[in-house]
N, C-alpha and C positions, 0 to 999 in steps of 0.2 A: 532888956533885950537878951535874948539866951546866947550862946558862947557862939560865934564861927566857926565854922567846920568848914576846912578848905577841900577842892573838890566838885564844888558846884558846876565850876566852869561852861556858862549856858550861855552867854555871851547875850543874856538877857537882863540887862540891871533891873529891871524892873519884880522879876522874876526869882534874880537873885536876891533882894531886899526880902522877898516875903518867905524864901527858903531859909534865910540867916536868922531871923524873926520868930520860927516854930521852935516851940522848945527841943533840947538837943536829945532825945528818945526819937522823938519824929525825924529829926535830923537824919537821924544815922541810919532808922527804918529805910528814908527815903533812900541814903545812898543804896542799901541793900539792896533795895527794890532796882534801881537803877541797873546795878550790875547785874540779877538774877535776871532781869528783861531785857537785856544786853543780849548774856548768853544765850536765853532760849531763842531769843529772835535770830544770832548766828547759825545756832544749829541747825535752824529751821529755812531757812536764809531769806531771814524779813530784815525790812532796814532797824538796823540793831541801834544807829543814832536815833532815830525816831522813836523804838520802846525802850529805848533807855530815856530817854527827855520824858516819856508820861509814866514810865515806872516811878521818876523823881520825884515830879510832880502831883501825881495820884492823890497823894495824902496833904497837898496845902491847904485847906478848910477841916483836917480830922481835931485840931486843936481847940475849934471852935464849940461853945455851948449849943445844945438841943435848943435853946430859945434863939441864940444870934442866928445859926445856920435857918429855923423856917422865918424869920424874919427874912433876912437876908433872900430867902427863896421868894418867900413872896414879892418882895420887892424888884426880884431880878423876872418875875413873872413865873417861873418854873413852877408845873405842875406839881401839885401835891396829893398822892394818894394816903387813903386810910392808914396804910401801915405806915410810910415815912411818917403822917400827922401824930402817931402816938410814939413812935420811936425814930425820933429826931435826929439822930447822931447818924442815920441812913443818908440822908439832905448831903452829908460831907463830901462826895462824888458829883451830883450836879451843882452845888456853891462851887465847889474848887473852878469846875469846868467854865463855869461861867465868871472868875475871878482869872483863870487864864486867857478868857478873851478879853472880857473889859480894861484888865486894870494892867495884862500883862501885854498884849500884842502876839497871843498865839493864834492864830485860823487856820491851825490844819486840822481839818478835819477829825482825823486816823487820833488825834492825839486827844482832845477834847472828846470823841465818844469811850476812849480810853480811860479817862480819869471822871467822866460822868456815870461810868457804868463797872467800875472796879469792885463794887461792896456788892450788888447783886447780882453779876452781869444782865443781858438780856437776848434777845433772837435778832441775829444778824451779824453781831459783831466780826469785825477785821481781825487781821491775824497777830495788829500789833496792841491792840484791848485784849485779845487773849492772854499774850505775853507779858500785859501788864496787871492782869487778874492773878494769873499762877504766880509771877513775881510780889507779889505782897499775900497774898496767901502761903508760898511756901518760906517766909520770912519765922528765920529760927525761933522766935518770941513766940510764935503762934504754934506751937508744936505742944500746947497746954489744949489748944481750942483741937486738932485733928489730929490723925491717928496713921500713923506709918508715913511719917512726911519724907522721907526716904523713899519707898516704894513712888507715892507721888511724882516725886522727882523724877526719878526714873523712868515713871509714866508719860511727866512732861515732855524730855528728851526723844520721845518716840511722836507720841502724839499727842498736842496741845488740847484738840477737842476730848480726849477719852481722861485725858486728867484735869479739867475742867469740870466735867459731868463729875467725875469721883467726890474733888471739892464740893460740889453744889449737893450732891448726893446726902453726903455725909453730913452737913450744913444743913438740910431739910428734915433729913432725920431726926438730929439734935434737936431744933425746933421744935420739932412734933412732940419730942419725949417732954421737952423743957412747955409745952403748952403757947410756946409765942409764935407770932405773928409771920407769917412769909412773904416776902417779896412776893408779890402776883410774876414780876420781869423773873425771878429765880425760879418758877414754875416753868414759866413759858422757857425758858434756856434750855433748861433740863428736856425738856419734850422735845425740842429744835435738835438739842446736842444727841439728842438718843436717835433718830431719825441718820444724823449724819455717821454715828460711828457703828448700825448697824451692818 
């Protein structure tokens, strides 16, 4: 079992068994995530308890193998498109979602499409999936993967949708150059978020 990290405090034992249980990288990701979706939900004035509980949780099935995760999907019924079937470690966002309902006793709404929809987002999301998208994208470790996460920031603070589209942006581009596979939801986002911040 990986080390405790105190701090979880979610007054969900259930919940907290499987956060103490992720190796402690993800641990600490998650705390960050927690507080980065904290703050932008403040600024923003969303319930900052609520994205902060799915900034935490976002990442509890990111430990898990490309094979357990489309088992596990299949098994929990969750659809599977072409691109999650060849790149598995996508699945991580709807297993988490569907291990916070089953196994944990979460059913709100706002928080489960939050942590189902963190790695691609998609068209429609709430304001606190927004805040739990930028919160694990603007996590310091990722600043290998995008470029000016600074600026970002700063973008978030202003507005969530216009530093969402930047993230997805720059993330679709990469892909293109790198020759892989995109989210069809990460297409359709980008189209949805361009509409909104023009």
């Amino acid at each position: 079992m990986a080390e405790q990290y105190a701090g979880f405090n979610t007054d969900n034992l259930a919940l907290e068994e499987i956060l103490c249980s992720l190796p402690v990288g993800l641990q600490q990701h998650s705390l960050r995530a927690r507080s980065k979706a904290s703050e932008l939900a403040m600024i923003h004035k969303i319930d900052s308890d609520k994205a902060g509980l799915a900034g935490l949780c976002h990442d509890i099935a990111r430990h898990m193998s490309g094979d357990e995760l489309y088992l596990r999907a299949k098994g929990y019924g969750i659809p599977i498109n072409s691109v999650e079937e060849s790149n598995r470690i996508l699945l991580h966002g709807p297993v988490g979602a569907e291990i916070l309902i089953r196994s944990c006793g979460v059913d709100d709404s706002e928080i489960i499409e939050a942590v189902r929809w963190h790695s691609s987002f998609n068209v429609g999301l709430g304001p606190v999936a927004k805040c739990t998208f930028l919160a694990d994208k603007l996590d310091p470790n990722k600043s290998s993967r995008f470029t000016d996460m600074e600026g970002k920031y700063r973008l978030a603070t202003k507005s969530l949708d216009k530093a969402i589209l930047a993230f997805i942006e720059e993330d679709v581009m990469n892909m293109l150059n790198n020759g892989s596979e995109i989210h069809p939801a990460s297409i359709e986002a980008r189209n949805w978020l361009l509409g909104l911040v023009s």
